[in-house]
ZAMARGU-4260 file (C-alpha; in steps of 0.2 Angstrom, whole numbers, plus 5000, padded with zeros to 4 digits):
<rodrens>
0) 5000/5000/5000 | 5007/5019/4995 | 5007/5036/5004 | 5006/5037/5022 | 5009/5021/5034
5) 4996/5018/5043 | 5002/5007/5058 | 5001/5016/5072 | 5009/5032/5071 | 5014/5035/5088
10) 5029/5023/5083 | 5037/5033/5073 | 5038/5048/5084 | 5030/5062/5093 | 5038/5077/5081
15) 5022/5083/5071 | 5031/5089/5056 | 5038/5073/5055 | 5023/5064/5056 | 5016/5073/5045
20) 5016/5069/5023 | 5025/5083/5017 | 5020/5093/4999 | 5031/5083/4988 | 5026/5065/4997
25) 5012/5053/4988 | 4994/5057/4994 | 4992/5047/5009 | 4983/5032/5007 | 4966/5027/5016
30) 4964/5019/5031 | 4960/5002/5033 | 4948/5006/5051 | 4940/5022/5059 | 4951/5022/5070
35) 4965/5022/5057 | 4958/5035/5048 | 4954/5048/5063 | 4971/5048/5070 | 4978/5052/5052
40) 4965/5065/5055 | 4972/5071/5071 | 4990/5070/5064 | 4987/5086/5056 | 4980/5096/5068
45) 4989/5090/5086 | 5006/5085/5090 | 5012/5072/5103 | 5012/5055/5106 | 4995/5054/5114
50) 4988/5056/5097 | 4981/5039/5094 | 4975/5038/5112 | 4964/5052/5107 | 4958/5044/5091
55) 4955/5029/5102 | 4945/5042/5114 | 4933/5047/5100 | 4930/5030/5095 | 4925/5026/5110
60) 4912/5041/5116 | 4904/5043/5096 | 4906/5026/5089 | 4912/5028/5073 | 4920/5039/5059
65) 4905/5047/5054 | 4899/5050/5074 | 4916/5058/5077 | 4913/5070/5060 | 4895/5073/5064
70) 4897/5078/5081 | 4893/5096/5089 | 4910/5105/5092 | 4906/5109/5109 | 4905/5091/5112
75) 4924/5087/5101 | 4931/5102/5112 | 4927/5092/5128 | 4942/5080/5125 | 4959/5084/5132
80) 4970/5091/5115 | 4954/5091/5105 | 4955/5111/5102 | 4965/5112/5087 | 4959/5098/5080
85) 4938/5103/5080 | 4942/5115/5066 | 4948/5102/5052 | 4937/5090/5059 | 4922/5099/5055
90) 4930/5106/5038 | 4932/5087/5032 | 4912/5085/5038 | 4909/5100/5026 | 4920/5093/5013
95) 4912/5075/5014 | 4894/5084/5013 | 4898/5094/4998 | 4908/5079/4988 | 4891/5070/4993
100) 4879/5081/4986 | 4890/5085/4969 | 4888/5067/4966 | 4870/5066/4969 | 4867/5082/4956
105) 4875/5072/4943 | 4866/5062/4930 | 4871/5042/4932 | 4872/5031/4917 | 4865/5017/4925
110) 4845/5015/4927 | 4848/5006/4943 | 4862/5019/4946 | 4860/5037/4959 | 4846/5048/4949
115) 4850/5066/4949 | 4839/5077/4959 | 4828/5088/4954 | 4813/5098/4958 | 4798/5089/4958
120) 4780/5094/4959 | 4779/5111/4950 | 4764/5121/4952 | 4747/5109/4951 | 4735/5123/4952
125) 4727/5117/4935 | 4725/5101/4937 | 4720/5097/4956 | 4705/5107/4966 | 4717/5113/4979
130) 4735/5122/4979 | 4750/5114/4984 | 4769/5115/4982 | 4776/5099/4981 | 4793/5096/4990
135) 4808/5102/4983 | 4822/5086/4979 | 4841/5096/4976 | 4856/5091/4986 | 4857/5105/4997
140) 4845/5109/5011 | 4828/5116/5004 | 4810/5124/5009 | 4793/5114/5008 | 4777/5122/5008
145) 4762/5116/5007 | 4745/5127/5004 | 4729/5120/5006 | 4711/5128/5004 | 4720/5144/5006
150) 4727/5142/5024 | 4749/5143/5026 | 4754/5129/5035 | 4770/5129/5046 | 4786/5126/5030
155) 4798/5113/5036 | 4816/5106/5030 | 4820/5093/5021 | 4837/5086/5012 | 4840/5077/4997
160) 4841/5059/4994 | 4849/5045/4982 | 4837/5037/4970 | 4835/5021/4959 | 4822/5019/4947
165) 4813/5003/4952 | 4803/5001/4964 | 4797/4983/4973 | 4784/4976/4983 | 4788/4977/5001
170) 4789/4958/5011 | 4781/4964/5028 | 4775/4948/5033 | 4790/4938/5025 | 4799/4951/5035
175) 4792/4948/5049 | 4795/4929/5047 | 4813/4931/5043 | 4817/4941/5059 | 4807/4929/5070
180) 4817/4914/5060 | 4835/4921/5061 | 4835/4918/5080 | 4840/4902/5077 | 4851/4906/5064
185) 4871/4906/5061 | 4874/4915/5047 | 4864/4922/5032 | 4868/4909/5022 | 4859/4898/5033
190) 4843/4911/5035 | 4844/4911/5017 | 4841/4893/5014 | 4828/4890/5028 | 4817/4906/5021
195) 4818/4897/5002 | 4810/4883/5011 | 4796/4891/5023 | 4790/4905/5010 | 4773/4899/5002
200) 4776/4905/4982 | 4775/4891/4972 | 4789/4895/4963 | 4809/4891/4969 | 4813/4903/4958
205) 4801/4919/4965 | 4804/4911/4985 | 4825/4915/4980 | 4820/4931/4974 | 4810/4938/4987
210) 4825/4931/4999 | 4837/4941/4992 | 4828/4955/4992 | 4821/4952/5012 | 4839/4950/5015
215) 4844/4967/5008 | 4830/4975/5014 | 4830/4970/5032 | 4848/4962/5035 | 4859/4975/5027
220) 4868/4975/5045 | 4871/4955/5045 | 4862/4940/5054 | 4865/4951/5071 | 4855/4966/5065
225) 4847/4979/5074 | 4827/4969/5069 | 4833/4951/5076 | 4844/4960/5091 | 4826/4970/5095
230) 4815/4954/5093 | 4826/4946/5105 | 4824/4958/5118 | 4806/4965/5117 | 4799/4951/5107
235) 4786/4963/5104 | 4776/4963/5085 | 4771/4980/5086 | 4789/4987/5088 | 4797/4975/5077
240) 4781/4981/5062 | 4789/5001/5065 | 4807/4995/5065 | 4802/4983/5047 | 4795/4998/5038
245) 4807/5010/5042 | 4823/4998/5037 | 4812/4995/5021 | 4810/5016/5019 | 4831/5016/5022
250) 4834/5003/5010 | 4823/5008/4996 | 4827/5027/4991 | 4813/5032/4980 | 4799/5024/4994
255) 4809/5032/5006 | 4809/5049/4997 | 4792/5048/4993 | 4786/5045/5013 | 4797/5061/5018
260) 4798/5074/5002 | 4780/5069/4995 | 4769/5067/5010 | 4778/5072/5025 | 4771/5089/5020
265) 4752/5083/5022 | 4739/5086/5032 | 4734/5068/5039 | 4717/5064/5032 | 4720/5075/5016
270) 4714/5066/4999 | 4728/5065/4986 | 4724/5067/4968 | 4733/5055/4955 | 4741/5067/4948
275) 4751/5074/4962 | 4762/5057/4961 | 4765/5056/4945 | 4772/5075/4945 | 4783/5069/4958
280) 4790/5052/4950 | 4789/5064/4934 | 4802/5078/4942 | 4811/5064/4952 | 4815/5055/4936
285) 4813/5066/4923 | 4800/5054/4915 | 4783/5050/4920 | 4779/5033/4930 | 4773/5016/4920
290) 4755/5014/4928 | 4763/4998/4937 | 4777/5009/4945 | 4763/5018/4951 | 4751/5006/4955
295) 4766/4998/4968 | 4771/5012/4977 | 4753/5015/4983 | 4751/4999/4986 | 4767/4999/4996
300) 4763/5015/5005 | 4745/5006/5010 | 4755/4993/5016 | 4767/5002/5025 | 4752/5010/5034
305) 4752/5029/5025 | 4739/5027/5013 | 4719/5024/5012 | 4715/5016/4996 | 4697/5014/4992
310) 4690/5008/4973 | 4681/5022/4967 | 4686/5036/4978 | 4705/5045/4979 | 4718/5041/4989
315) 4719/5050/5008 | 4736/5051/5018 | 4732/5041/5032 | 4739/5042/5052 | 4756/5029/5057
320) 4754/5026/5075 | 4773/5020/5080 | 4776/5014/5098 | 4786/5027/5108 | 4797/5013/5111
325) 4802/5011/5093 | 4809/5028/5095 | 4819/5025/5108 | 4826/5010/5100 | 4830/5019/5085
330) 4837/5036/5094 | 4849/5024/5104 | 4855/5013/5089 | 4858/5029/5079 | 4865/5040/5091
335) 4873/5030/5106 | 4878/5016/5098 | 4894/5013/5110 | 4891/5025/5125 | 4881/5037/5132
340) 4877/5053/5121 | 4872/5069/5121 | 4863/5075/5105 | 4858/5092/5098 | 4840/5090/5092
345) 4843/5099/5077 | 4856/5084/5071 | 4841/5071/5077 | 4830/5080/5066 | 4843/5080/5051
350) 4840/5061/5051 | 4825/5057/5043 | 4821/5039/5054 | 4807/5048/5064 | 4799/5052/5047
355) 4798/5035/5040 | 4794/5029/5059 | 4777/5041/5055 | 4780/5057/5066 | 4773/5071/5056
360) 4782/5087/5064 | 4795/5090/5074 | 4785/5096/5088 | 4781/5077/5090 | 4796/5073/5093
365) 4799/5085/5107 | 4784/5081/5114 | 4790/5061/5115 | 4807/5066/5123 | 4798/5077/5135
370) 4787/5060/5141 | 4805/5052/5140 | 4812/5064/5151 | 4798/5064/5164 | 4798/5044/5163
375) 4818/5044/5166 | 4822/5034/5150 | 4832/5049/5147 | 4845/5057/5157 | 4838/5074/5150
380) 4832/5085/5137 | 4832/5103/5142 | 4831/5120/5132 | 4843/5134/5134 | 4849/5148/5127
385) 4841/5143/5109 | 4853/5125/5112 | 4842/5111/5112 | 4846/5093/5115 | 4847/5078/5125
390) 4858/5066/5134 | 4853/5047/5134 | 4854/5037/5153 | 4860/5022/5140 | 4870/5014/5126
395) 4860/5006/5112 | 4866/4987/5121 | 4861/4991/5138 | 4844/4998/5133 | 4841/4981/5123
400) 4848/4971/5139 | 4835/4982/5151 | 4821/4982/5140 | 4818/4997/5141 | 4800/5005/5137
405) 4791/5020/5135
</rodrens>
């Protein structure tokens, strides 16, 4: 491997500038772990030989790479040497973001490739008997409003996503079999094998399919996932139907996109004319839907629980009841995977997992962590000085080995 060796760097000295590539040296080649890759990181922003103690440090209070890059500065600044080195830690965050959304603005060759983003839903004024705005899809941050019967309702944000174009029926209860089976599982070969034999399609051929596609959709983290880790501490159906739909909603970007850029907006209860979808696939695409991509993301989003389909009458945006407990499992496994965090609601609300859980506005949200707070299931969630955020009592294992509701 070129550039940079990355054993660990407090072996070949303490002097900064010597641990340091210079101009003329090869570009410094990746990392092989997180750890790696922070403490080349750190390399350029603090000297000493305590460097990859302090990488070690921030693995161990964020978790990972992307935990450490995400976090609020105030939070980096608390570890001893950390001062120097928030600055560039943050600039690498904005770089990342940046390369992340140039990528996502360009065109991909590939139908099953990253779709550019663009703005979909223009104005509907002639077509549907009420005015809406439809969200906005472009790689930086954005405004969604939505109009109806001539009363403003409150904007909210929204960011971006990846996209492929096809779109395919979600396996809830095939789902649900799988996590329920892969207790007694090694491997995901083995799940794999015993899924091809407990499906009811006639067809080998369809049962391998839908396998592959369960195992994508609710496996992507391996035979120890977060859904069969859940099921074996709650073995509760309700949590584990939230926790299926939104892996499904993370796994499949344009049923994701469609649950928070096309209806998060919506009033509960609102009828939704035809059209307004096929504006939405036509802008996200650039092409208008085939009537059987259509026809399978409504029946997925009836499925999934956000959509009342009726022969004869138009579609209406219907209510998702999670369990508050869902949330909590989900706020721990996203961010206090290893330790104990404290969390900045506006970086919760930059992930989009209470959208696909069902919340429909951030005051929801607030209102849970306010019941969480009073219940002790957090250490605390407090308001001051326009800084709002909260600190977990747990780690994501030991609120599984507690059980803990809400």
């Amino acid at each position: 491997m070129s550039g940079v060796d990355l054993k660990p760097l407090t072996e070949r000295g303490s002097d900064r500038d010597s641990d340091c590539p210079r101009q003329t040296a090869a570009f410094p080649a990746p990392a092989s772990d997180d750890l790696g890759a922070i403490e080349l990181l750190l390399r350029f922003a603090v000297s000493g030989p305590d460097v990859r103690r302090t990488a070690a440090l921030l693995i161990e209070r964020f978790g990972s790479l992307d935990s450490v890059l995400s976090a609020a500065p105030e939070e980096l600044s608390q570890l001893t040497g950390m001062k120097d080195a928030v600055t560039l830690l943050k600039l690498v965050e904005w770089i990342t973001r940046r390369c992340s959304a140039a990528a996502a603005a360009r065109p991909e060759e590939s139908v099953a490739a990253t779709e550019a983003q663009r703005n979909p839903a223009r104005e509907l004024h002639s077509h549907v008997p009420f005015e809406l705005t439809a969200p906005v899809h472009q790689p930086r941050t954005v405004q969604i409003e939505l109009t109806l019967a001539n009363e403003r309702q409150p904007t909210v944000e929204s960011r971006a996503v990846g996209a492929v174009r096809t779109i395919q029926d979600v396996l809830l209860a095939e789902g649900s079999l799988a996590v329920k089976v892969s207790v007694d599982c090694q491997s995901l070969e083995q799940l794999q094998d015993v899924l091809v034999g407990k499906l009811s399609q006639n067809s080998v051929e369809t049962r391998r399919r839908y396998v592959q596609s369960i195992t994508r959709w609710f496996f992507s983290d391996g035979i120890d996932g977060i859904l069969r880790r859940v099921w074996l501490a709650y073995k509760d159906d309700d949590i584990l139907s939230d926790l299926l739909r939104w892996s499904f909603l993370q796994q499949e970007p344009v049923m994701g996109a469609t649950v928070t850029e096309a209806l998060f907006p919506l009033e509960n209860g609102i009828a939704i004319p035809a059209i307004y979808f096929d504006k939405f696939f036509a802008d996200y695409f650039g092409e208008a839907p085939s009537e059987k991509t259509r026809e399978r993301l409504k029946t997925n989003l009836k499925k999934l629980g956000f959509l009342e389909r009726a022969r004869g009458r138009p579609d209406r945006l219907t209510p998702v009841m999670p369990q508050k407990t869902s949330f909590l499992i989900l706020l721990h496994r996203l961010f206090a995977p290893k330790s104990v965090r404290t969390v900045e609601l506006r970086l919760l609300f930059a992930n989009a997992f209470w959208k696909l859980l069902g919340y429909k506005s951030e005051d929801a949200v607030r209102s849970l962590l306010r019941e969480a707070d009073a219940a002790g299931v957090i250490a605390k969630y407090v308001v001051a000085d326009q800084l709002e955020q909260l600190t977990t009592c747990f780690a994501f294992d030991e609120l599984l080995e507690k059980r803990v509701r809400l």
